[in-house]
N, C-alpha and C positions, 0 to 999 in steps of 0.2 A: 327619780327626782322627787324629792318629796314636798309633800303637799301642806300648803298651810289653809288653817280653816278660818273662820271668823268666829268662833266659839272658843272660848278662854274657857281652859278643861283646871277646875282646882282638886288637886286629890289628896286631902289630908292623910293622915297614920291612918293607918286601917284601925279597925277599933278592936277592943280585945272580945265583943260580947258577938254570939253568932244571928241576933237574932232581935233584936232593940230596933222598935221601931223610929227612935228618931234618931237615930243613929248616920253621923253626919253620912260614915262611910258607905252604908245601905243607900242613902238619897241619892249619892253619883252613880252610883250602877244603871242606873238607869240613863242619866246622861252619859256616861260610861258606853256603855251599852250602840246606843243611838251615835257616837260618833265614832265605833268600830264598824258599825252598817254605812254609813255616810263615809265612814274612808273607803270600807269596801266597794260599795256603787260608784264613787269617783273614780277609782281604779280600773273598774271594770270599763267605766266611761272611758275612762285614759286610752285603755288597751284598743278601745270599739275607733277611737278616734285615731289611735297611732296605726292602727290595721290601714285609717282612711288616707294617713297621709300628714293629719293633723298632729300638732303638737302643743302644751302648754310650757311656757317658758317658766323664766326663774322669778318674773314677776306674775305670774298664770293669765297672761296674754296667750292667744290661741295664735300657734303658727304652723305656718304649709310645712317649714319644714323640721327635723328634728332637731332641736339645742345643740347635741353634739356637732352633726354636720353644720350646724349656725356658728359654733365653735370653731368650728374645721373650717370654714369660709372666711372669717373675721382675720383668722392668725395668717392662712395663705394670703388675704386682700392685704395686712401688714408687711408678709413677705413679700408681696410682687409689687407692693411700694417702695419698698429697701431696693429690691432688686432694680427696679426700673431708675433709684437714684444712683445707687452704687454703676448702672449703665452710663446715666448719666455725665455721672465722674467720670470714666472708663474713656467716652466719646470726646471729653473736652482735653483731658491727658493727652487724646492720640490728634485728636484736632491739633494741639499745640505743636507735636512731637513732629507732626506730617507738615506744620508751616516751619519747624525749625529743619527738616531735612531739604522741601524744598527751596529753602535760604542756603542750604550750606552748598546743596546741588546746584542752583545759582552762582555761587561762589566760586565750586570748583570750575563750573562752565566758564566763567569772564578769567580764571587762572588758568585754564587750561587754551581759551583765545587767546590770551597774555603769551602761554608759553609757544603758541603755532604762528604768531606774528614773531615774536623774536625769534625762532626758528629760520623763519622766512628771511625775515633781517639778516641774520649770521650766512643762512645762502647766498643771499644778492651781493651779500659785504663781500663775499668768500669766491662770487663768481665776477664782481668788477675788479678784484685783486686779479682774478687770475688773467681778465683780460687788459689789465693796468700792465700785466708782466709781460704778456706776448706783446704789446704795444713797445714796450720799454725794453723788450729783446731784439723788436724788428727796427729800433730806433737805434739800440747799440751794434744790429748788424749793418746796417746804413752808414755809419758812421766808421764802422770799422772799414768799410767798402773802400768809403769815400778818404780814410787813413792810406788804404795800399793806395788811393790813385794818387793821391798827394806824396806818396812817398816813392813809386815809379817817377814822381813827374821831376821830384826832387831827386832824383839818380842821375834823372834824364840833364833837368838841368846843372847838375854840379858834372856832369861828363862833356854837354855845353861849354861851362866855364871851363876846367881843367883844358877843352881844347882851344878854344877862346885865348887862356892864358899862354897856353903852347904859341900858337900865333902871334901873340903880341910878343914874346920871349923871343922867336924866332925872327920878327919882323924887325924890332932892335937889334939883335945880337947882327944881323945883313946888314945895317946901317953903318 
């Protein structure tokens, strides 16, 4: 990372003379000079302090930990915000989805009472017919009974008459 100083370095053309003492390019060698040592010592600082743990950041705040890993923490804490929203979503989707299956399973249950009541209905319909029939069978066999005694009774009496008439035919025809 590199380092910024509080010293504004001006480095003009170099000069063409090797050896002029007032020679702008000759005067910065020295401050020249003095801010290649002062980089080097903060360097070496840097290294003494990243050995500790220490780091300077991008505004040369001193931090526990190193920029990159401050890096690596800032972008994960973004990702596990996405993430924890994108869950978010995820939860309210299947929230919906689980009250629209519990409605539909509701649904099916009150169609499927619907369809074991009429069930039931078409049995009961289906078991008073059948005892509507043997009722209606034991009432035409009754009836057919009570047809042969009426019609024995009607043999009896038209053999009655027939001799009845015989009598009175016979009882004239004497006179």
């Amino acid at each position: 990372m590199p380092m910024t100083s509080n010293w504004t370095l001006f480095f003009p053309d170099p000069c063409s003379c090797d050896t002029t003492p007032g020679c702008h390019y000759h005067s910065f060698s020295a401050d020249l000079l003095f801010s290649r040592e002062a980089r080097r010592e903060t360097g070496m600082a840097k290294d003494i302090l990243g050995e500790a743990g220490l780091h300077f950041d991008e505004l040369n705040k001193l931090r526990v930990l190193d920029p990159e890993v401050t890096q690596q923490t800032i972008e994960l804490k973004e990702e596990c915000k996405e993430f924890v929203d994108k869950i978010g979503q995820f939860q309210k989707i299947v929230g919906g989805l689980i009250e629209l299956v519990d409605q539909l399973a509701k649904e099916a249950e009150n169609e499927k009472m619907k369809a074991i009541g009429a069930r039931n209905l078409l049995k009961s319909i289906a078991k008073q017919r059948e005892a509507q029939q043997q009722q209606l069978q034991a009432l035409i066999a009754e009836k057919k009974m009570q047809l042969e005694r009426y019609r024995v009774e009607y043999e009896a009496l038209c053999k009655v008459e027939a001799e009845q008439n015989e009598f009175i035919d016979q009882f004239i025809f004497q006179k």
